[in-house]
C-alpha positions as CSV (number, residue, x, y, z in Angstrom):
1,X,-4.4,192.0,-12.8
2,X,-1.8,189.1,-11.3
3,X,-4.9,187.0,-11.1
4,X,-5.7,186.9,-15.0
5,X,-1.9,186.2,-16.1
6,X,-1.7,182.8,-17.7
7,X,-0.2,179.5,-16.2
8,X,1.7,179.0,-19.0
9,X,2.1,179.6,-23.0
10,X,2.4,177.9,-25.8
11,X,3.6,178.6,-29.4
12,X,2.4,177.4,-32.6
13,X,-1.4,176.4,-33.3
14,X,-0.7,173.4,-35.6
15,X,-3.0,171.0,-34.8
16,X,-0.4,169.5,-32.1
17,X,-0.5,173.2,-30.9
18,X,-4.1,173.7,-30.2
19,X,-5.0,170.0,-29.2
20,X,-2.2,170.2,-26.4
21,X,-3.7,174.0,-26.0
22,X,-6.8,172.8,-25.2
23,X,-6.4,169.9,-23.0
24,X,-4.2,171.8,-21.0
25,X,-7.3,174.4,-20.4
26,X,-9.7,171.4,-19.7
27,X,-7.1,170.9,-16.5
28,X,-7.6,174.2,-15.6
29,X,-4.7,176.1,-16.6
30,X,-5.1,179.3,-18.2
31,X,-3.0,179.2,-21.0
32,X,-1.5,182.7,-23.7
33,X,-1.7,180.9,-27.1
34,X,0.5,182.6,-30.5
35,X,1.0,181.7,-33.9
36,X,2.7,183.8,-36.1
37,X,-0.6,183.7,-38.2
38,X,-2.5,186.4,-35.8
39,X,-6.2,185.4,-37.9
40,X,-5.4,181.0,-36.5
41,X,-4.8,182.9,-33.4
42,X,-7.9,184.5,-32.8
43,X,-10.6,182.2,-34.8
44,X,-8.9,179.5,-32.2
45,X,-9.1,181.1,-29.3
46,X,-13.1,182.2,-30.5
47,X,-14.1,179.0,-31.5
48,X,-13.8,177.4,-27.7
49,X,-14.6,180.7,-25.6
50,X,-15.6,178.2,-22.5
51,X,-12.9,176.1,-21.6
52,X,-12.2,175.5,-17.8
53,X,-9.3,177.1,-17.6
54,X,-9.6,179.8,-20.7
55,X,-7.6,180.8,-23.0
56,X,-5.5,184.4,-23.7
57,X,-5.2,185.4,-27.5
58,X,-1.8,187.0,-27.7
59,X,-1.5,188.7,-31.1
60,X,2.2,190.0,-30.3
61,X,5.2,188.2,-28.7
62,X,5.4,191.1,-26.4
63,X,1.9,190.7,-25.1
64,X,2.3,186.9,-25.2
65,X,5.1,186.9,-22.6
66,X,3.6,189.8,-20.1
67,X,0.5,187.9,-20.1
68,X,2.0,184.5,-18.8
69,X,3.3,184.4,-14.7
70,X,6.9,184.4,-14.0
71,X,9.0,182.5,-14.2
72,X,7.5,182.0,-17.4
73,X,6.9,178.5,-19.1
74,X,6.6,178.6,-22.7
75,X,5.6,175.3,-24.9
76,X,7.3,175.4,-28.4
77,X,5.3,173.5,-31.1
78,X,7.0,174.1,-34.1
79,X,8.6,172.4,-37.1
80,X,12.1,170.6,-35.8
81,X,15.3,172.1,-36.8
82,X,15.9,175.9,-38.2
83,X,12.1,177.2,-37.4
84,X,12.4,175.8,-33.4
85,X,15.9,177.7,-33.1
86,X,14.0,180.7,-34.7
87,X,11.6,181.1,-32.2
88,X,14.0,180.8,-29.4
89,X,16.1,183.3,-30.7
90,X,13.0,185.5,-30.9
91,X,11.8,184.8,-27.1
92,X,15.4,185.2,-25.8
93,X,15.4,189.0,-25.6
94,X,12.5,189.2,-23.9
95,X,12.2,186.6,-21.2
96,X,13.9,186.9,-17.7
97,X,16.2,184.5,-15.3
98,X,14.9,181.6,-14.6
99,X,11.7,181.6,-17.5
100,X,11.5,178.0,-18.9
101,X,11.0,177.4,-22.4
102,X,9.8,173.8,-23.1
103,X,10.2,172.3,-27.1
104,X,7.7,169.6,-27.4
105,X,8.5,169.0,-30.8
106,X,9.9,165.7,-32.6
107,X,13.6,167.5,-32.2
108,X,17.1,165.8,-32.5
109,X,18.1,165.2,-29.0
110,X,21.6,166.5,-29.9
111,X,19.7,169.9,-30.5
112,X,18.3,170.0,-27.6
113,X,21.8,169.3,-25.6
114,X,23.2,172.5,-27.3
115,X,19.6,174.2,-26.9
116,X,20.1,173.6,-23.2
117,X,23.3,174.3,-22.6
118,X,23.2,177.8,-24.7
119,X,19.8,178.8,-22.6
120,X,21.7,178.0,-19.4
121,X,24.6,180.5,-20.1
122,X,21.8,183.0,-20.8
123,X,20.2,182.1,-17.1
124,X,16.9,180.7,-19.1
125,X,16.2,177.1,-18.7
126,X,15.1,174.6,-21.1
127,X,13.0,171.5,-21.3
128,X,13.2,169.4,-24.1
129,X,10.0,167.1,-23.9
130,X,8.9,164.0,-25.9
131,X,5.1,164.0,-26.8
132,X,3.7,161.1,-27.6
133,X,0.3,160.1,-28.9
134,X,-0.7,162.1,-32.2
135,X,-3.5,164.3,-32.0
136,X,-6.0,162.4,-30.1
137,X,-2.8,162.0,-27.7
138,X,-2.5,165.6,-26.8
139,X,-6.2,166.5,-26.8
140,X,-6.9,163.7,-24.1
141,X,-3.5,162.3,-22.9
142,X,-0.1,162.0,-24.2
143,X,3.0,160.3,-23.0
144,X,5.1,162.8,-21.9
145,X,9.0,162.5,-21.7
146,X,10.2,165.5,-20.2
147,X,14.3,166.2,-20.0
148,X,16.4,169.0,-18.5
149,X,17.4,170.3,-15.3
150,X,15.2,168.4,-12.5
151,X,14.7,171.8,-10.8
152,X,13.0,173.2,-14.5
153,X,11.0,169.8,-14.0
154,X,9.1,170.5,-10.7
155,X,8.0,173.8,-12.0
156,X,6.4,172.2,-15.0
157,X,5.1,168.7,-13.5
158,X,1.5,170.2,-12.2
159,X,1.3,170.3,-15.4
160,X,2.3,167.6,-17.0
161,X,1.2,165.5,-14.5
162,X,-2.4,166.7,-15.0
163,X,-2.6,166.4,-18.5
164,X,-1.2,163.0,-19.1
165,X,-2.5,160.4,-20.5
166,X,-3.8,158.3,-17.5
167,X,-3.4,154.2,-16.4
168,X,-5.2,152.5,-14.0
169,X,-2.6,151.7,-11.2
170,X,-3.5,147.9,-10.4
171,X,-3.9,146.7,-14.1
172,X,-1.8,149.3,-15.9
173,X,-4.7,149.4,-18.8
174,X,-5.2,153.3,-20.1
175,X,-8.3,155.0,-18.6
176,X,-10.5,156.1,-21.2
177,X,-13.5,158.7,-21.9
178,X,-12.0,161.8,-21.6
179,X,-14.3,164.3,-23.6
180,X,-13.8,168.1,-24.1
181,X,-13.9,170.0,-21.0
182,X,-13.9,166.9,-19.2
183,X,-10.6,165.2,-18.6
184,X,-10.1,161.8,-17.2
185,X,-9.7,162.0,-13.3
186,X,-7.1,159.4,-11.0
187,X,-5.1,157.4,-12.7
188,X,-0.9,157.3,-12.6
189,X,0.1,159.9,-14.9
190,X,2.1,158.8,-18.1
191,X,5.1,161.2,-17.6
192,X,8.1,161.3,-15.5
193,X,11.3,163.1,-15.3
194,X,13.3,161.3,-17.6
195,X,17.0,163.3,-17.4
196,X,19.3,165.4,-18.0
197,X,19.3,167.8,-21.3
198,X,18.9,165.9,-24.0
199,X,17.6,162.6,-22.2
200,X,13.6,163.4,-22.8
201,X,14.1,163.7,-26.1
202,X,16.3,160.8,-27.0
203,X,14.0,158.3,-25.2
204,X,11.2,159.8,-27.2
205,X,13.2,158.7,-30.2
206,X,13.9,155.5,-29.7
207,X,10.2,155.3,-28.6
208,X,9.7,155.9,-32.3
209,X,12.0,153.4,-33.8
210,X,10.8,150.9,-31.9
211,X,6.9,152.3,-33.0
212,X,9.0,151.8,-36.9
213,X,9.7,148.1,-35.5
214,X,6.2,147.4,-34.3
215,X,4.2,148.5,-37.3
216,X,6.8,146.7,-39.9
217,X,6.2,143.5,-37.6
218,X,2.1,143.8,-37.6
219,X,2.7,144.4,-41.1
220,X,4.9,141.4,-42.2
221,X,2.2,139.4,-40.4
222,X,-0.8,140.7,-41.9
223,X,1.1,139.9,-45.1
224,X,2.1,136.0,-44.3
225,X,-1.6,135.9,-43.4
226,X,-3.1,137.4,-46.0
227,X,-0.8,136.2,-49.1
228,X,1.6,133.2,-47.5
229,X,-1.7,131.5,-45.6
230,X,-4.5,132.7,-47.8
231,X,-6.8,133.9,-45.4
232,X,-9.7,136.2,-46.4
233,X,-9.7,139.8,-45.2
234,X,-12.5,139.1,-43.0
235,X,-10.5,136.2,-41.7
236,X,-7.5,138.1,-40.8
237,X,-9.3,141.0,-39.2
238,X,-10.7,138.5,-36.8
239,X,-7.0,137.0,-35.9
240,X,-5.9,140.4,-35.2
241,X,-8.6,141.0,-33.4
242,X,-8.1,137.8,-31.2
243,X,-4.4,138.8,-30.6
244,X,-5.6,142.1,-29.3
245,X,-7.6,140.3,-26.4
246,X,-4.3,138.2,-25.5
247,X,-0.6,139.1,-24.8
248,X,-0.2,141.1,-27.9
249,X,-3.3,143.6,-26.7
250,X,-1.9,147.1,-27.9
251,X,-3.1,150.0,-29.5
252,X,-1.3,149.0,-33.0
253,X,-2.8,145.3,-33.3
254,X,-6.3,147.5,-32.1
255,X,-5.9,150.2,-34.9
256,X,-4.6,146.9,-37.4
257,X,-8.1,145.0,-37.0
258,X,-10.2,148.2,-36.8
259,X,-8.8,148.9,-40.6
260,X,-9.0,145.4,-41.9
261,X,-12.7,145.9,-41.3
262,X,-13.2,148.8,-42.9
263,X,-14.8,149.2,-46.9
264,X,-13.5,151.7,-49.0
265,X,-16.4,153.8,-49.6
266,X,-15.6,154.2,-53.5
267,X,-15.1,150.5,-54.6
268,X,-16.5,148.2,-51.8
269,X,-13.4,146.8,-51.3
270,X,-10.9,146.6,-48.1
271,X,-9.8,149.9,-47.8
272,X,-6.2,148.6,-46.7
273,X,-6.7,147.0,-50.6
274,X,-6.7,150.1,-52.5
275,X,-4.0,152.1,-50.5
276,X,-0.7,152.6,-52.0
277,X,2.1,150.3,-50.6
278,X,4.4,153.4,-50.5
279,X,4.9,154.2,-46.7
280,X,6.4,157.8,-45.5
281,X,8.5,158.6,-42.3
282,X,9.7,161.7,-40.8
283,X,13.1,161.3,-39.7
284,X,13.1,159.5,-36.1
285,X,13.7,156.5,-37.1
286,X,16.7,157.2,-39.6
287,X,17.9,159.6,-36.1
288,X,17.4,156.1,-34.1
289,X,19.4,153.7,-36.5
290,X,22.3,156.1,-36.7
291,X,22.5,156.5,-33.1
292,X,22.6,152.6,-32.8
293,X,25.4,153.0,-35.4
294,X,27.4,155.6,-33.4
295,X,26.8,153.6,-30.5
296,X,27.6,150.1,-31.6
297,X,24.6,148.5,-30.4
298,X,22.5,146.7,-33.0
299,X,19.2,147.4,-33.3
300,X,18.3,145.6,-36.7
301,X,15.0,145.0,-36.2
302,X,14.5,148.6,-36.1
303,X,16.8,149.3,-38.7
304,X,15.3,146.8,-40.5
305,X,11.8,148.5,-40.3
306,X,13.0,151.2,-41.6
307,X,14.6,150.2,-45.0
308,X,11.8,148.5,-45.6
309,X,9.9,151.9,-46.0
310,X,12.7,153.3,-48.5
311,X,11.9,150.0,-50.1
312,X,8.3,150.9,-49.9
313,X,9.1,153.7,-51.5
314,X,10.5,153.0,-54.6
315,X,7.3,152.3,-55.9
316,X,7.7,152.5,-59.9
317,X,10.8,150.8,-59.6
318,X,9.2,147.6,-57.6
319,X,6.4,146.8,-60.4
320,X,8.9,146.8,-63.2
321,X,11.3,144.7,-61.6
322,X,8.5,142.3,-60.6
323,X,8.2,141.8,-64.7
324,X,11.3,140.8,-64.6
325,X,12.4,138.7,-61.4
326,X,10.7,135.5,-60.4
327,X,10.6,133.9,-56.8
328,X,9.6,130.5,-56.0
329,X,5.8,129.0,-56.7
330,X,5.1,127.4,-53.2
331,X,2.9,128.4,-50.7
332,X,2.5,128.1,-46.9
333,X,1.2,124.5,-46.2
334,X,-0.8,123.3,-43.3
335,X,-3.7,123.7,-41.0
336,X,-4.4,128.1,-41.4
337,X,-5.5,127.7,-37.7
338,X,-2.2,126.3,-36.8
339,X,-0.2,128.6,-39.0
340,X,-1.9,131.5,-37.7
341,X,-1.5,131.0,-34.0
342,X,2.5,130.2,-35.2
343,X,2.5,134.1,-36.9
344,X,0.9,135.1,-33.5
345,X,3.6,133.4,-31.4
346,X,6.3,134.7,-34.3
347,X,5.3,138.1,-33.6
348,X,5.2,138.4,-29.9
349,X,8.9,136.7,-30.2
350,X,10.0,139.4,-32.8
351,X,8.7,142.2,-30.7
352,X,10.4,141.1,-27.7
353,X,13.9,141.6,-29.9
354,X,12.6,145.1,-31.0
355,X,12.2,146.1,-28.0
356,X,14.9,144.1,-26.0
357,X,17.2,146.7,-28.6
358,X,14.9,149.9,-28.1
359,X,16.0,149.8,-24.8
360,X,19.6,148.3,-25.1
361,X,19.8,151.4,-27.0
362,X,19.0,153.8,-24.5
363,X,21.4,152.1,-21.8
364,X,24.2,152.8,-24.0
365,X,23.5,156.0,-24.4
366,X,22.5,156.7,-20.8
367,X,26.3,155.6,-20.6
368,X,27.7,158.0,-22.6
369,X,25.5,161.0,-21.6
370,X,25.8,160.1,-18.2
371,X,22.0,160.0,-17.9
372,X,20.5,158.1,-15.2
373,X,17.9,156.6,-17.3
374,X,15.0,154.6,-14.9
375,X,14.1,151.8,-17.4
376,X,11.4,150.9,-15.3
377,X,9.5,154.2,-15.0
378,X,10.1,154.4,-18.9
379,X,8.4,151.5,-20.0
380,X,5.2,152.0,-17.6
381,X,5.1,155.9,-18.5
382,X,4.5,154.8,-22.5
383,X,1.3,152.3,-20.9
384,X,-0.6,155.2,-22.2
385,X,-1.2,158.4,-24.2
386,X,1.5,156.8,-26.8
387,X,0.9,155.4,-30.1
388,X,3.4,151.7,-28.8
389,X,0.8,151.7,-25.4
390,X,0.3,148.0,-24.9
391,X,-0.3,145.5,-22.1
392,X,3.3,143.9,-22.8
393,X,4.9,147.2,-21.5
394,X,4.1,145.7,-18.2
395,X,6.3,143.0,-18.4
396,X,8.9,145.1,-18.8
397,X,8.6,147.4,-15.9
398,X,8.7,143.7,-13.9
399,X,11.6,143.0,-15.7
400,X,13.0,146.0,-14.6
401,X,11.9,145.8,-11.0
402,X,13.4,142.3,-10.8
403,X,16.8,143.4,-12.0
404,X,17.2,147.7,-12.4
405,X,20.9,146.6,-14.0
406,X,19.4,144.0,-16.3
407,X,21.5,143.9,-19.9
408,X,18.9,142.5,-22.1
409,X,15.4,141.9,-21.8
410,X,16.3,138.8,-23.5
411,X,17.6,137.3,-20.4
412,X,14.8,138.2,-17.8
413,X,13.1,134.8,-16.6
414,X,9.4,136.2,-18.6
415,X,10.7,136.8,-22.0
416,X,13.2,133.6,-21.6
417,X,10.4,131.7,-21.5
418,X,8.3,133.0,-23.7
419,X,11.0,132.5,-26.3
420,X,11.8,129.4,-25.5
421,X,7.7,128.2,-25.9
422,X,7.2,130.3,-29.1
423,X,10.6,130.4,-31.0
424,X,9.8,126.5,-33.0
425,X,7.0,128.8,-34.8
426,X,9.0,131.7,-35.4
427,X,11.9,129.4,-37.0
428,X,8.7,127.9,-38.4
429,X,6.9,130.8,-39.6
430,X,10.6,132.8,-41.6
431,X,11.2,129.5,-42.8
432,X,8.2,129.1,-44.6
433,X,8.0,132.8,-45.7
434,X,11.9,132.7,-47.0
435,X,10.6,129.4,-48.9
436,X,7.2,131.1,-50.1
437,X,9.5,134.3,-51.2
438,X,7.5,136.4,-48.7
439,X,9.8,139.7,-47.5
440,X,9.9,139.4,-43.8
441,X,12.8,141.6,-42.8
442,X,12.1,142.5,-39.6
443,X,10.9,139.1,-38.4
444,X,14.2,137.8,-39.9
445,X,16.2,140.4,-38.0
446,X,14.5,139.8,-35.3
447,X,15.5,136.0,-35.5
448,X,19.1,136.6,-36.7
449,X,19.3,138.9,-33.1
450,X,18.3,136.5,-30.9
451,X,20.7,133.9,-32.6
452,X,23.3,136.1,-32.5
453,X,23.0,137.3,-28.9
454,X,22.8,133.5,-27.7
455,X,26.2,132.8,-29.3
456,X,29.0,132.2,-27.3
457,X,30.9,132.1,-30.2
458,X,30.2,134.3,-33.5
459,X,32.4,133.8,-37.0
460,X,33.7,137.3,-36.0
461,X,36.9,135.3,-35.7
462,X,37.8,134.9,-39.0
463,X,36.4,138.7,-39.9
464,X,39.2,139.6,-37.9
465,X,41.9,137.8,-38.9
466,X,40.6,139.2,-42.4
467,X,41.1,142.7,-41.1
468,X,44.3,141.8,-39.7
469,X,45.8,140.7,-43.2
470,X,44.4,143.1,-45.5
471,X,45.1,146.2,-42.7
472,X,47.3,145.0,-39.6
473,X,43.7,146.0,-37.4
474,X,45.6,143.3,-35.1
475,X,43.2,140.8,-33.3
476,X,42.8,139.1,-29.6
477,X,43.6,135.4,-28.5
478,X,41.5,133.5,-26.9
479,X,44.0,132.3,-25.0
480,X,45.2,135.9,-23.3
481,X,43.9,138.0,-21.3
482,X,41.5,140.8,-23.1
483,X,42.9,143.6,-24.1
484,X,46.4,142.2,-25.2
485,X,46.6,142.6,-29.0
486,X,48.9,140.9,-32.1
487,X,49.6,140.8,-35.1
488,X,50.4,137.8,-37.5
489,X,52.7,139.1,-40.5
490,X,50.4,136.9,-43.1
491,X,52.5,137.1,-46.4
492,X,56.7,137.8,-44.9
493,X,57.7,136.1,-42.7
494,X,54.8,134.1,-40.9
495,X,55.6,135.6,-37.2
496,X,53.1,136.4,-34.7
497,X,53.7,140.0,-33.3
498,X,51.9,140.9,-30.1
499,X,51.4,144.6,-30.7
């Protein structure tokens, strides 16, 4: 009988559910399956009766955890929020010490501290896990990003470490064909332990704002192509295209060309021509922005990326202002070969920012968790499976190896350079757009960043002396030693205070 129980189990046959489901059978594993639907349960587990590793139809909860092999492991794959908490609460009573239950959902990473540390008093243990990749992801390969107790870790890594996405260890480049019941063999694994508690899931956050910064970018330049240069759809597919098989190769510029060649099928047009310009989002990057927020580090290319979704959004409203409000008549001027190599150059530069905050972002917060983030192993465990996989992820696992304490990536000898060679077209480039009345937020942010972090000196000075006369905030002088505060009495008697 010990010999048919499964490996592990997973909860909730979503699509996520049963593509994870049955990639992890392809490695193997035998693996209970439940959904609180028992008819999705069985007509899954019926439709692929062959799978290497097979798969156990549980139609109860009680059946589904006597049929898995202690200590239990237990994937959640649920909706984020009240319905993940739901099914813990319903598992709780019937699990033993030491079981694991891993949530692989999108969740708040301050859920999954609390999640952790209320499993822990109960002598469970919890894994709060980042998946990454969509559907094709966790059929074939996601990036995993797995946080919690490194001892709840090793009992899951087989695992994930077998279904992975997979990279080729001397180029980094994703290996490719996997096909049902016939996973990708080799490779370096796209999942580490990642930290403590919560730390899995908020790297798999910030993963997502920065994937909210990438596709605003490739968006803002498929616009100053398209409507600022005036090249033809055909014409822009093929730049795109040409970026892909340079420094910005990635699976975003990939996807980008593949749908600027596409015909809608009703009109004959580009495809990308009769969508609506109303974009949705799910909550991670909103979670990412206000965690830059409560941090105090500025991530405004990201934030940037996504206001410019709620001002996607706002469809109705957008057309009848445009009847109303007029921007300037000129156009981009110039050789389109030039210009477009200067939007190529613009965008590696802006995405460099993005990311240069993406992961300012998680050294903060690695502070204040006490997390002991590996930056390194981060950037070369999203090389595949996830939807930001790209070659320049690369870089910044040299980066990282060069200097593990390294502040920005701003400042690492690589991306120096390759802002000093490209920023005269990305001045270029939101120059002409600002004078063409083209939005580029994000490249703008991005530009505004990098100005702003090269500063020695910012007009912060006066905001302060503002705060200081309207609220007695107090300020610093440049001219004492930090930390020694004053006041200036601004409208009595004209005396400086030190406070």
């Amino acid at each position: 009988m010990s010999n048919q129980l499964s490996d592990i189990g997973l909860i909730g046959l979503a699509v996520m559910g049963q593509n994870l489901a049955l990639n992890i059978a392809d490695h193997g594993f035998r693996i209970s399956v439940f959904n609180r639907t028992t008819s999705k349960t069985e007509e899954f587990v019926a439709k692929h009766p062959d799978t290497p590793g097979g798969l156990h139809a549980s139609l109860t909860l009680e059946d589904f955890i006597q049929s898995i092999k202690r200590p239990r492991k237990i994937i959640i794959l649920v909706q984020a929020g009240k319905a993940t908490d739901a099914v813990i609460g319903s598992l709780v009573p019937l699990l033993e010490k030491d079981d694991i239950i891993i949530d692989g959902g999108n969740a708040l990473w301050t859920d999954t501290v609390r999640r952790e540390k209320d499993l822990t008093a109960k002598g469970l243990r919890f894994i709060g896990s980042g998946v990454s990749g969509g559907e094709e992801g966790a059929r074939f390969g996601p990036s995993l990003m797995p946080g919690g107790a490194e001892s709840s870790w090793e009992e899951l890594a087989p695992i994930w470490n077998a279904i992975a996405a997979k990279v080729d260890p001397k180029t980094g480049k994703p290996l490719e064909g996997a096909s049902p019941g016939r996973p990708v063999e080799g490779g370096v694994p796209c999942t580490a332990y990642i930290g403590q508690n919560g730390a899995g899931h908020f790297v798999k956050m910030v993963h997502n704002g920065i994937e909210y910064g990438d596709m605003q970018l490739i968006c803002e330049a498929y616009n100053i192509l398209r409507h600022g240069i005036g090249l033809s759809i055909e014409e822009t597919q093929a730049a795109f295209a040409s970026w892909n098989a340079g420094d910005l190769d990635s699976f975003l510029i990939e996807i980008t060309a593949n749908i600027l060649a596409v015909k809608d099928p009703v009109t004959s047009a580009p495809i990308v021509d009769v969508i609506m310009d109303r974009a949705g989002q799910k909550g991670t990057g909103k979670w990412t922005v206000m965690d830059g927020l409560n941090l105090g580090i500025p991530i405004s290319t990201i934030s940037e990326a996504v206001f410019a979704r709620c001002l996607s959004a706002i469809k109705e409203e957008r057309v009848a202002a445009s009847k109303i409000l007029s921007g300037p008549e000129s156009r981009f001027t110039g050789d389109k070969k030039a210009l477009t190599d200067a939007v190529r150059d613009s965008l590696y530069a802006s995405k460099i920012c993005s990311y240069a905050q993406g992961f300012a972002l998680m050294r903060a917060a690695a502070e204040e968790q006490g997390w002991q983030l590996n930056f390194g192993e981060i950037s070369m465990i999203w090389r595949g499976g996830c939807i930001i996989r790209a070659r320049f992820l690369q870089r910044i696992k040299e980066a990282f190896d060069r200097d593990p304490a390294l502040p920005n990536l701003l400042l690492d000898p690589y991306f120096k350079d390759i802002i000093a060679r490209t920023q005269h077209h990305w001045r270029q480039i939101v120059s002409d757009a600002v004078l063409s009345g083209i939005p580029t937020p994000a490249f703008s942010a991005s530009l505004a960043y990098f100005d702003s972090y090269r500063s020695a000196r910012l007009p912060a000075n006066l905001l302060q002396a503002q705060r200081d006369y309207f609220g007695a905030h107090t300020y610093e002088r440049t001219d004492q030693p930090r930390g020694k505060f004053f006041h200036y009495d601004w409208v009595g008697d004209r005396q400086q205070h030190e406070v």
